[in-house]
FIGU-149943 format. One record per residue: residue in three letters; x, y, z of N, C-alpha, C, O in turn. Coordinates in steps of 0.001 Angstrom, whole numbers, plus 524288, in hexadecimal, padded with zeros to 5 digits. Atoms other than C-alpha are relative to their C-alpha. Example, Ala and Ser with C-alpha at 12.3 -4.5 7.8 and 13.67 -1.06 7.14 Angstrom:
FIGU-149943
Ala8037A7FB5A800008300C7EE6C81E7880384804B080000807908049D80299 Ser7FCCC7FB5A7FFC4835667FBDC81BE47FCFE80442802DA7FEFB8089680383 
***
This chain:
FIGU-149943
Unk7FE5980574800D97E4FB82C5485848800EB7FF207FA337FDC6800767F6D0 Unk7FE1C801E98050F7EBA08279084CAA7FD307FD997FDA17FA2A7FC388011B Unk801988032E802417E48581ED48417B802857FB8F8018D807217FBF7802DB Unk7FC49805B0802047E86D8101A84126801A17FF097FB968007C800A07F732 Unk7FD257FF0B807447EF8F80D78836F47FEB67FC7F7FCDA801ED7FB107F994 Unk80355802068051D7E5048054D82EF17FAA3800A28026D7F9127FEA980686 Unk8054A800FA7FE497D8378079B8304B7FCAF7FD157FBB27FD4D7FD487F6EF Unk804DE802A7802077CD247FFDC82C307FFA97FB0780251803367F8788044D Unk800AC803E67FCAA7C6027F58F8313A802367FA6F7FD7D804917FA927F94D Unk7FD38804368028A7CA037E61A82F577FB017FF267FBE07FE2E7FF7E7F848 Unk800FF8006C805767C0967E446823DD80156805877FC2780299805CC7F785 Unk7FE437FC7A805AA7C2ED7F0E981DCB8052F7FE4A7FEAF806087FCFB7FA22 Unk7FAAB80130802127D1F37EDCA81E9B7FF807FB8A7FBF7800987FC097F74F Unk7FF5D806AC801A07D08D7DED381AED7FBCD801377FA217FDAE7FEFD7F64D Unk802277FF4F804CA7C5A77E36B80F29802C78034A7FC7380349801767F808 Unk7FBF67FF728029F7CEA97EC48809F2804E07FD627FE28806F77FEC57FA0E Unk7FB7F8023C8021B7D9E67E3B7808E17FE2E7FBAF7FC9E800F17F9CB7F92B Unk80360803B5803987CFEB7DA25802FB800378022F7F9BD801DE800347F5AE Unk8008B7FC338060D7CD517E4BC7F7CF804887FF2B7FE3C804F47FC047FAA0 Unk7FC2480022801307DA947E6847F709802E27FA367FBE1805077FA1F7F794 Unk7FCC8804C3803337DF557D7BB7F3AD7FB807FF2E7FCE37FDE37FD857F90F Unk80499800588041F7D12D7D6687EAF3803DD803937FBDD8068D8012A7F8B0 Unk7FE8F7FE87804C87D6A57E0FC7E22F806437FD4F7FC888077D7FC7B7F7F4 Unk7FB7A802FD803D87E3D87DABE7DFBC801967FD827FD55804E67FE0E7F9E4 Unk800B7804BB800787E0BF7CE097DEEA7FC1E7FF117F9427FCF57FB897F61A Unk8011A7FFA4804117D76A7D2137D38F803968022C7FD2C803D57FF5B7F948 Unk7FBF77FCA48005C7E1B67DA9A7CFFB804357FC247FB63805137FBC97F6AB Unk7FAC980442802F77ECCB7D0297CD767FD3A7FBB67FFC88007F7F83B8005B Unk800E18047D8033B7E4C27C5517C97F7FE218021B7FA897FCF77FEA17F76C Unk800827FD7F804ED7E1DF7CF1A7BD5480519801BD7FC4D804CD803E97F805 Unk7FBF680006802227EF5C7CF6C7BA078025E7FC8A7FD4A8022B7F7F47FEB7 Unk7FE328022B8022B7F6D17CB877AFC6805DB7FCC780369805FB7FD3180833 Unk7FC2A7FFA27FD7B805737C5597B2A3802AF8043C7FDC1806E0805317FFE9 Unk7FA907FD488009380C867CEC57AC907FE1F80727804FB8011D80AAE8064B Unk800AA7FAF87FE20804A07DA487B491800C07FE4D805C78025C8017480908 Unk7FE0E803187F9C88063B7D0E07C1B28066F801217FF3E808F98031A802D2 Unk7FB127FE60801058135F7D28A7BC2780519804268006C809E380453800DA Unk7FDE87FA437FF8F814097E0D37BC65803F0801C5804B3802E98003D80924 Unk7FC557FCB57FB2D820067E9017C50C7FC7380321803D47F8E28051B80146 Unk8028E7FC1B7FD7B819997F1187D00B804DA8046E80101808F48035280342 Unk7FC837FD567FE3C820A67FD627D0B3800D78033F804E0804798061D8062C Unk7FF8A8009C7FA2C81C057FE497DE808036F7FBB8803EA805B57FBFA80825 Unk7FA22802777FBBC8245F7F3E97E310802BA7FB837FBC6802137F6D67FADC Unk7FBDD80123804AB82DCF7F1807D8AE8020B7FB717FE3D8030E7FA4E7F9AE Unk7FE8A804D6800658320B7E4C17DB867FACD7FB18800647FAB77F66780174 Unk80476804367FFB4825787DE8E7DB217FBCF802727FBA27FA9B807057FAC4 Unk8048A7FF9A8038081AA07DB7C7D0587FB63800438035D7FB5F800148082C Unk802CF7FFBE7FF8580EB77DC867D0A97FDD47FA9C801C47FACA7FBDF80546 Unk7FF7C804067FEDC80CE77CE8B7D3328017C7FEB8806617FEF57FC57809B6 Unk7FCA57FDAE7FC41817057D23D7DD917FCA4800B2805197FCA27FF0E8099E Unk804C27FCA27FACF80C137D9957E4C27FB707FE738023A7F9588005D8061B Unk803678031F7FE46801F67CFAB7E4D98037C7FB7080284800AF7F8858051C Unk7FD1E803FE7FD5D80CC97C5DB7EA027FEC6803AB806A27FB6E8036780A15 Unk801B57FDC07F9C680E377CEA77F5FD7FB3480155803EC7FAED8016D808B8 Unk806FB7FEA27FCE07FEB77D25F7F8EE7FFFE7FBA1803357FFF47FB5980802 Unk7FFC08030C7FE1E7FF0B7C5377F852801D77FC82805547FF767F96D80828 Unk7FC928029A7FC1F809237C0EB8017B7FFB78031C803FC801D380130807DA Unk801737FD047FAC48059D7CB1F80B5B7FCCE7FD80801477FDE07FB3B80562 Unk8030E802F87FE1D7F9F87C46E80C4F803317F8A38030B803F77F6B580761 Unk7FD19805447FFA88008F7B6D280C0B8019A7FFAC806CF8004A7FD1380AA2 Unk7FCC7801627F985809A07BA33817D47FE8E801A380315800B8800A180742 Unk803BE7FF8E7FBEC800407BF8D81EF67FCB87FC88803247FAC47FD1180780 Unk80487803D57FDED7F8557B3F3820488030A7FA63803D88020F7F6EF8070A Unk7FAB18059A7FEF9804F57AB27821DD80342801C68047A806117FEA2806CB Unk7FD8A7FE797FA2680A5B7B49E82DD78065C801297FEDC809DD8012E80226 Unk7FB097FF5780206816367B795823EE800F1805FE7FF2880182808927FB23 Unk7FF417F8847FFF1817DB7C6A482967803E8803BD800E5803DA8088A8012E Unk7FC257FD477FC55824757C85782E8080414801F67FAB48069E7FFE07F731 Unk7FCC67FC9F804AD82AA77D284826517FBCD802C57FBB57FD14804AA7F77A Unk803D37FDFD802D781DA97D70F821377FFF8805AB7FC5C80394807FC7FE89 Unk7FF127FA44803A181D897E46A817A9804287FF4D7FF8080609803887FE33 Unk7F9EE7FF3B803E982C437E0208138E8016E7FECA7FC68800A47FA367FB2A Unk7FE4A8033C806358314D7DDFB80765802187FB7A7FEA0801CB7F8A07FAC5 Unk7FE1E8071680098838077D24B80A677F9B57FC4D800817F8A27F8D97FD56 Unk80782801B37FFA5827087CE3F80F3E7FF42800717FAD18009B7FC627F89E Unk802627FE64802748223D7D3B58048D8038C7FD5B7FA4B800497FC027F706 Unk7FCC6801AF8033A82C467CECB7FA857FF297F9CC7FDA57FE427F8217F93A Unk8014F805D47FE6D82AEA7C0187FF2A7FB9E7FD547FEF77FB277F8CC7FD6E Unk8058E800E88036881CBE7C0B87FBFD8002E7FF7D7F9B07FDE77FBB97F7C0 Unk7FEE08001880578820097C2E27EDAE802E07FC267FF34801D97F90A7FBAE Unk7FB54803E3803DD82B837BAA17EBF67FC267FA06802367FE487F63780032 Unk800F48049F7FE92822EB7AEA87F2497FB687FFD67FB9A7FBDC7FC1B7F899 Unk802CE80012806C08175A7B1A47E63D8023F8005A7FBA97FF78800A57F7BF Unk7FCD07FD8B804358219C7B4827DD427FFEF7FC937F8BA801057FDAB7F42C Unk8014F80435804D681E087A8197D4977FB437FE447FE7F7FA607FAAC7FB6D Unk805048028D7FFF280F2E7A8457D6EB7FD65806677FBC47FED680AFA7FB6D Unk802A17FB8A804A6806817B08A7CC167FC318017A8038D7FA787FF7E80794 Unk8026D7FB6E7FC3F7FF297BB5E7D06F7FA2D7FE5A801A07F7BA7FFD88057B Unk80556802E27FE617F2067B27F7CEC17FFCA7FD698062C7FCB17FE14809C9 Unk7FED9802857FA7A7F79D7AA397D9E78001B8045C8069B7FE8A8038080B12 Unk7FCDD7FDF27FBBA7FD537B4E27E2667FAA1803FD802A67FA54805A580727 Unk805B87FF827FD9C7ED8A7BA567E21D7FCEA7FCDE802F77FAE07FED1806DC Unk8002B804107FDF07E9887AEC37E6207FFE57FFC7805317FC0F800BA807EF Unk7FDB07FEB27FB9A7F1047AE447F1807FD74804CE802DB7FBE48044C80760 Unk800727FA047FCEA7EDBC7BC407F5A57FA367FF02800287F870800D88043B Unk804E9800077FF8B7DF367B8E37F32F7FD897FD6A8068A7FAE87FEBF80A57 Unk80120804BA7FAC97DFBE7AB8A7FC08801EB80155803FB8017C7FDAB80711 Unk7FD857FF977FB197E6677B115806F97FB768049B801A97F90B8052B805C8 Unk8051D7F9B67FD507DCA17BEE1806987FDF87FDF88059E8004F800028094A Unk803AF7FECD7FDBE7D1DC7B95C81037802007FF94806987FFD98010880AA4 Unk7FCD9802167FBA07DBE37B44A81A34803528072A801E4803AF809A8805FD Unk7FE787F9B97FE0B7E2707C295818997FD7E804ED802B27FF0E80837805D6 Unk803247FB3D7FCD37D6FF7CB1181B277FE167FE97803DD7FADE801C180587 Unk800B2803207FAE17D4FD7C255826FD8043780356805688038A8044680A13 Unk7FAA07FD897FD0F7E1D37C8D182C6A7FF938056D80045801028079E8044D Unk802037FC758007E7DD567D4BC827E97FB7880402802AA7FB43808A6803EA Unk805BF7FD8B7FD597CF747D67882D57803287FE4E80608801D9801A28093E Unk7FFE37FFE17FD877D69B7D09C8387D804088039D804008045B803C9808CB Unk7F9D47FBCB7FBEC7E3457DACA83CF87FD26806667FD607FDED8099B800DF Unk801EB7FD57802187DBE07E65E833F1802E0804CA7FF7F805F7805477FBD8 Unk7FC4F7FA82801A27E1A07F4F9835C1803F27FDED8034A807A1800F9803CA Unk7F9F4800EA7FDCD7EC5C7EB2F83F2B8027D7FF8C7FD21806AE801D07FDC3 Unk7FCF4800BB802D27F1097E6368335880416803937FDFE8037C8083E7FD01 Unk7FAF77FC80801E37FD037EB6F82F1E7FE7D803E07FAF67FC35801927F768 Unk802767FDBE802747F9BC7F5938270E8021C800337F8FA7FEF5800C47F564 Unk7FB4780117804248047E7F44981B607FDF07FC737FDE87FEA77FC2A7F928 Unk80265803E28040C7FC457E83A8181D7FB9C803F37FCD77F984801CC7F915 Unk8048F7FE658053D7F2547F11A810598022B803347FE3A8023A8036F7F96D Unk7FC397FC29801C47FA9A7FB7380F64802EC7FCC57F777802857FE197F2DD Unk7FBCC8034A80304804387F094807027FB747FCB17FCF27FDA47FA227F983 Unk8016180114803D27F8337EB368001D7FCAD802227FD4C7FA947FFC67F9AC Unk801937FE5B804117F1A67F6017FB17803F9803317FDB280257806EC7FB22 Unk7FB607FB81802D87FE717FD2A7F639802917FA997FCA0804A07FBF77F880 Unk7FF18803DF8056D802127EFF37EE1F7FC517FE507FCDF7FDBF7FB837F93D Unk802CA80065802FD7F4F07EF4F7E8A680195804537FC1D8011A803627F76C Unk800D97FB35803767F7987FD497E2F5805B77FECD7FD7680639801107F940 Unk7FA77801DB8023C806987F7AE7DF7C7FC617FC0B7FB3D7FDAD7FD167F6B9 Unk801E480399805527FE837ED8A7D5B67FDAF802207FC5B7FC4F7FF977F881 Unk805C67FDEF803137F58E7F6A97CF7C80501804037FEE8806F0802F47FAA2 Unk7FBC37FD678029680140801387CE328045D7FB0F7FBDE8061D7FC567F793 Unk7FB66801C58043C80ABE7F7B07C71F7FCCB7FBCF7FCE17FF317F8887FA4D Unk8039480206805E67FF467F17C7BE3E7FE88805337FC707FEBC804467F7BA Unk7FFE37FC7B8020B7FC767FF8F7BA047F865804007FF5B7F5478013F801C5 Unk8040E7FCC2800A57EFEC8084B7B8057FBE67FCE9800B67F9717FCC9804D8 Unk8032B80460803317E7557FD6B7B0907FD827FC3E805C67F9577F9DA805FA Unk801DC803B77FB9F7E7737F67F7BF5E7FF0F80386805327FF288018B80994 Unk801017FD1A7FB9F7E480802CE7C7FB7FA5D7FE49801787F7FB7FB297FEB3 Unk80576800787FD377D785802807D02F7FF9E8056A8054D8032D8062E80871 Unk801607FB8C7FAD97D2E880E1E7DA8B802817FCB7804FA800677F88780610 Unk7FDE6801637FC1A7DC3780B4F7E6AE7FC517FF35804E07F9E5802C7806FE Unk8053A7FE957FBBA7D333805AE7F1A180474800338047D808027FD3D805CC Unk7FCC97FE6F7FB047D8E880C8D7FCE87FED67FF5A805627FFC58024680916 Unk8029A8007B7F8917D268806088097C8077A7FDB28029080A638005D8054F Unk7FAF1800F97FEAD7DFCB7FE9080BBB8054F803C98031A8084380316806D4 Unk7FBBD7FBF27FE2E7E83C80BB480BA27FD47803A0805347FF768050180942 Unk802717FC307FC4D7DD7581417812C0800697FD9C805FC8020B7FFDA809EA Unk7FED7804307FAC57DD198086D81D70805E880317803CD8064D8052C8081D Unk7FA7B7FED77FDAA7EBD980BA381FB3803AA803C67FF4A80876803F17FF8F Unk7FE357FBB87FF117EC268183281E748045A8029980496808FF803BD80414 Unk7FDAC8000A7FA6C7EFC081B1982C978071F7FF767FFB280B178021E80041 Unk7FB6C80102800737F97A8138A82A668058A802087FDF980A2A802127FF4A Unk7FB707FEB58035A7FFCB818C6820688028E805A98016D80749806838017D Unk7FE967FB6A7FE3E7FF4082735824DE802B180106804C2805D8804A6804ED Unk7FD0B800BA7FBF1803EE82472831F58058C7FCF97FF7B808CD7FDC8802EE Unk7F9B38013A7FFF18110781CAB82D4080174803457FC068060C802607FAEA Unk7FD527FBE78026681345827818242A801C98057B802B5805B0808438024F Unk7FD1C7FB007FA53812928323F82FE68051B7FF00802C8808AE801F180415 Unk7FA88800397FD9E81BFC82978835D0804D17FF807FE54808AF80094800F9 Unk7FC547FDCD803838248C828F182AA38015E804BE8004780605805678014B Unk7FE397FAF87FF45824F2836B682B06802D880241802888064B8055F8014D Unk7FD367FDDC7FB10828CA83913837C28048C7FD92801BC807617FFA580506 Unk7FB988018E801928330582F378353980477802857FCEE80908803567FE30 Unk7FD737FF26803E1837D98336882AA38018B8070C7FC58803C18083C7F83E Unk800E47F9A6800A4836448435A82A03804E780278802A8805D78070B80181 Unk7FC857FE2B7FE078421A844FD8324C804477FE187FC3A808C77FF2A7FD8A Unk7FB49800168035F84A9E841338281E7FF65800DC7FAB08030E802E27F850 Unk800C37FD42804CB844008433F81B007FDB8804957FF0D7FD2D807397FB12 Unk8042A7F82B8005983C2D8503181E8F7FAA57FCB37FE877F8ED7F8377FE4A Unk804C17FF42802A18308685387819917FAC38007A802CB7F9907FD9C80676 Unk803737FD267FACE8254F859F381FFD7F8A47FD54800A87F53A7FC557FD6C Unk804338040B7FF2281A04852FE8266A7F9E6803B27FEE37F840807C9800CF Unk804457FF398013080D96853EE8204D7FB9B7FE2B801897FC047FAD8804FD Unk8057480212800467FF0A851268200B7FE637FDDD7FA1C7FDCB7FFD87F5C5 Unk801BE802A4807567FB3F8463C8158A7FA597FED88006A7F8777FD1080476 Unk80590801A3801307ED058448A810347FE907FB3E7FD7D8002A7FA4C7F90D Unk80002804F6804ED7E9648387A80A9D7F9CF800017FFC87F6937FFDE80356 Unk806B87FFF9800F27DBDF838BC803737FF377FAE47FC7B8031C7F8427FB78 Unk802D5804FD8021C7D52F82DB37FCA27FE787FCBE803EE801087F8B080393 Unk801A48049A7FBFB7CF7B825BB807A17F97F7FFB27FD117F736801A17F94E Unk804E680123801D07C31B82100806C67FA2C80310801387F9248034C805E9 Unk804157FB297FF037B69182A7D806928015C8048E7FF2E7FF1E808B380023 Unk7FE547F83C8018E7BF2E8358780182804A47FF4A806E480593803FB8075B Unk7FE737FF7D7FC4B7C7DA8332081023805D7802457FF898078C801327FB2C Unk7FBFF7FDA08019F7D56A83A9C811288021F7FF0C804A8800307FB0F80684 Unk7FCC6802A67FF647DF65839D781A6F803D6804228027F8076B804997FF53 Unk7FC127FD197FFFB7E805843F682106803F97FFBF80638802F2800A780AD4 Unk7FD19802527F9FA7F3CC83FA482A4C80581804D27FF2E805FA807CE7FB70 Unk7FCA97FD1F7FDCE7FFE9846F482FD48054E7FCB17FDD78066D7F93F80100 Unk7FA4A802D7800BF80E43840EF828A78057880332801D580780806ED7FF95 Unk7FC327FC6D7FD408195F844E3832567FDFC802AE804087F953803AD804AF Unk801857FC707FB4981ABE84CC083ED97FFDE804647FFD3802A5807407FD21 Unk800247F8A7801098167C859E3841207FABF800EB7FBAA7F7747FDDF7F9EF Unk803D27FBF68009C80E67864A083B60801AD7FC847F897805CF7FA177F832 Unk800828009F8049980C7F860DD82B69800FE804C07FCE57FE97808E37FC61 Unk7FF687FA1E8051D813EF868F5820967FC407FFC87FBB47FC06803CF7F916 Unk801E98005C803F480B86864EC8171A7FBDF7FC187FF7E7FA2F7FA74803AF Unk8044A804187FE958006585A67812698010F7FEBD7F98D802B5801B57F626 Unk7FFCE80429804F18000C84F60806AF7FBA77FE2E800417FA527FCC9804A9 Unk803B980240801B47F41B84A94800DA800327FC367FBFE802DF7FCC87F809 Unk7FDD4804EB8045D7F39583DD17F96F7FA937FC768004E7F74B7FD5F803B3 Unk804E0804768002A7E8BC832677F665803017FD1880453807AC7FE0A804FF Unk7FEC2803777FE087E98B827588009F802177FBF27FD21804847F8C47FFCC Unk7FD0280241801E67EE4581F897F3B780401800A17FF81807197FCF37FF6C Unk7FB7B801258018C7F8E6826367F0EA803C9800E380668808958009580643 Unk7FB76800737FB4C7FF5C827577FF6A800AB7FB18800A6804427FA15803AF Unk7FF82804E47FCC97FD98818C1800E78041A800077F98C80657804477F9B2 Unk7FC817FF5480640805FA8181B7F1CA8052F801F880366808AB7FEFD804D7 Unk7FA597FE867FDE8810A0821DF7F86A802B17FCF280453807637FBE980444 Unk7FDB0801697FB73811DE81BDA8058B801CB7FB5E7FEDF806327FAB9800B3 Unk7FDC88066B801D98143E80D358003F802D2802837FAD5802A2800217F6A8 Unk7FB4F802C98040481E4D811B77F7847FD6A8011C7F93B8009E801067F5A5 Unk80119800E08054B816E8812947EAAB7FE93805947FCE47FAEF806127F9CA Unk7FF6C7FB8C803D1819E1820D97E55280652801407FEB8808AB7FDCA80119 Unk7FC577FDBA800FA82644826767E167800BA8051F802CC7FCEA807CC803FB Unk7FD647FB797FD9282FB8831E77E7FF7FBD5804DD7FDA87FA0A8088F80029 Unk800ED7FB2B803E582A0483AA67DDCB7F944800B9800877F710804FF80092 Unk803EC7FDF97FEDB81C33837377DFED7FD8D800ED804297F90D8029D80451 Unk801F57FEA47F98781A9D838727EE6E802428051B7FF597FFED80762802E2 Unk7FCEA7FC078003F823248453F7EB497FA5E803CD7FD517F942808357FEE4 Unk803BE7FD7C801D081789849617E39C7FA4280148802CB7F6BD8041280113 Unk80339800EC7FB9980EC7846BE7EFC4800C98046E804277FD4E807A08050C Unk7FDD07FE707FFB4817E984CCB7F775803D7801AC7FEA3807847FE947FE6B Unk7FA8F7FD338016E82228857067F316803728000C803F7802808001A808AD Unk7F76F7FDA67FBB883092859697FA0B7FF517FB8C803EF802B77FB258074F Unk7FDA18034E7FB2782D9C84DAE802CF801B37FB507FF69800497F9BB7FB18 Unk7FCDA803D07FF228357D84145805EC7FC037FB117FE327F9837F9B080210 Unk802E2801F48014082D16836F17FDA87FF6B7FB7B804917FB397F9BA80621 Unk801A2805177FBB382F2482C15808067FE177FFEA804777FCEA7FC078070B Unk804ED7FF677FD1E827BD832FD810FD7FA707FF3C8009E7F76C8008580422 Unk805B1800DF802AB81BDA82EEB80AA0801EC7F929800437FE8E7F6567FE4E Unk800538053A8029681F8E8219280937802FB7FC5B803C08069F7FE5580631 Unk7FECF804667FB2C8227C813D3812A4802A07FD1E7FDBA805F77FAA780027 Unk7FC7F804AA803D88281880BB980802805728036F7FD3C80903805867FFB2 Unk7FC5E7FC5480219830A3812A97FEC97FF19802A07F9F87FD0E8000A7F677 Unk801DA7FDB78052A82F6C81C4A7F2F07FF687FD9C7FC41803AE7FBA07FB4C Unk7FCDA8035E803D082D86814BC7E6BD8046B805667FBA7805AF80A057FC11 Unk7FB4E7FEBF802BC83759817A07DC757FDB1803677FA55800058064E7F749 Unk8033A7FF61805A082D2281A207D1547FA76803F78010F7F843803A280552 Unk8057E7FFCB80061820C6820B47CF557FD5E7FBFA7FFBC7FE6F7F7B07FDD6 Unk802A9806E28009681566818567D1E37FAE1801247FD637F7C0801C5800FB Unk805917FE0A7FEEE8082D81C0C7CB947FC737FBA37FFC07FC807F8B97FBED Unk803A0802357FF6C7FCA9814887D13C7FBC37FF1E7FB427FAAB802CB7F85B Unk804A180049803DC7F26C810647C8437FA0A8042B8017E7F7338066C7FE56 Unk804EF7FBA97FC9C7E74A818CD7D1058045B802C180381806A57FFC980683 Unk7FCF07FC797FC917F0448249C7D8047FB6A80283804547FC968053080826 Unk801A27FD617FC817E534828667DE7A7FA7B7FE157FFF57F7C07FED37FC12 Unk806EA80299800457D728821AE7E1E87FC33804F17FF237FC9F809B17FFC7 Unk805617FEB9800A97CA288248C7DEA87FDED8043F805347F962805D28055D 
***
């Protein structure tokens, strides 16, 4: 039998995502404007500012039943341009006063919840802390990604098996280590017997798969293969280096 594709129970989920908006929230109320200001070169068209508009407004339209078109950029866009005149003090605020009503929703749908919601807010926490720079790194707490693990390894198999009949490239066995207690990680990507095997931290596959390495450094992960095999979003354009590449 397969994993589900989030595990943990509804307070571990709902206390993790707690942690999660705690660190931000201290986070960007420690900011200046010009570093609220800052470009993310994780998603190019949005500040840093940018990225607490959206936490935000995920929350927001969650509570308000405003879902239809959820994970799209036109969603996700709309959130920003509707904070677009409120300072980043405010737009905490907001994300604070709505929390207790959120992890309500949380503790109550738990590994139902869509899983892309933690997925999508611990990979824009690490978008704020990459485009503030070193000075704002912290040890990546990885209950969020480990949660939705499952997840992630199972729509990357099926990527594969999508997508192997027309870009090649031969199906492996990937390891992912860093879990918690020393825990590791070894699943099947693609059909058939495995040419080979990839080992990586559980930080940096959740980095490749959302998009946030370059051709060249998933290439360095993997050699000779098709970088967007590794990845659900799309290559970025740049190198990206994280402030922590690799936890504690």
């Amino acid at each position: 039998m397969s994993e589900p594709a989030v595990i943990g129970t509804p307070d571990e989920l709902a206390g993790a995502y707690v942690a999660l908006r705690a660190r931000c929230l201290e986070l960007g109320r420690s900011l200046t404007d010009d570093q609220a200001a800052s470009m993310s070169p994780c998603c190019p068209a949005w500040s840093v500012k940018d990225l607490y508009a959206h936490m935000s407004g995920v929350a927001s339209d969650i509570l308000s039943g405003n879902t239809e078109g959820a994970a799209t950029e036109a969603w996700a866009d709309a959130q920003v341009e509707r904070r677009a005149d409120d300072p980043l003090a405010t737009i905490c605020d907001e994300w604070e006063g709505n929390g207790p009503a959120v992890d309500d929703v949380v503790r109550a749908f738990a590994a139902n919840f869509p899983p892309q919601f933690y997925i999508d807010a611990w990979t824009h926490e690490w978008d704020i802390r990459q485009a503030l720079g070193t000075e704002m790194g912290a040890v990546p707490d990885m209950a969020l990604i480990e949660a939705t693990r499952p997840f992630l390894t199972q729509a990357l198999h099926q990527r594969a098996v999508e997508l192997q009949p027309s870009l090649g490239g031969d199906t492996f066995d990937l390891t992912l280590t860093g879990g918690a207690d020393g825990a590791s990680w070894t699943s099947r990507v693609g059909e058939g017997d495995a040419a080979s095997s990839i080992e990586m931290s559980l930080f940096e596959f959740a980095r490749i798969t959302m998009g946030r390495r370059s051709a060249s450094q998933i290439q360095a992960v993997r050699p000779d293969a098709d970088p967007s095999l590794l990845v659900f979003w799309s290559v970025n354009g740049h190198d990206i280096v994280d402030p922590v590449l690799e936890p504690s």
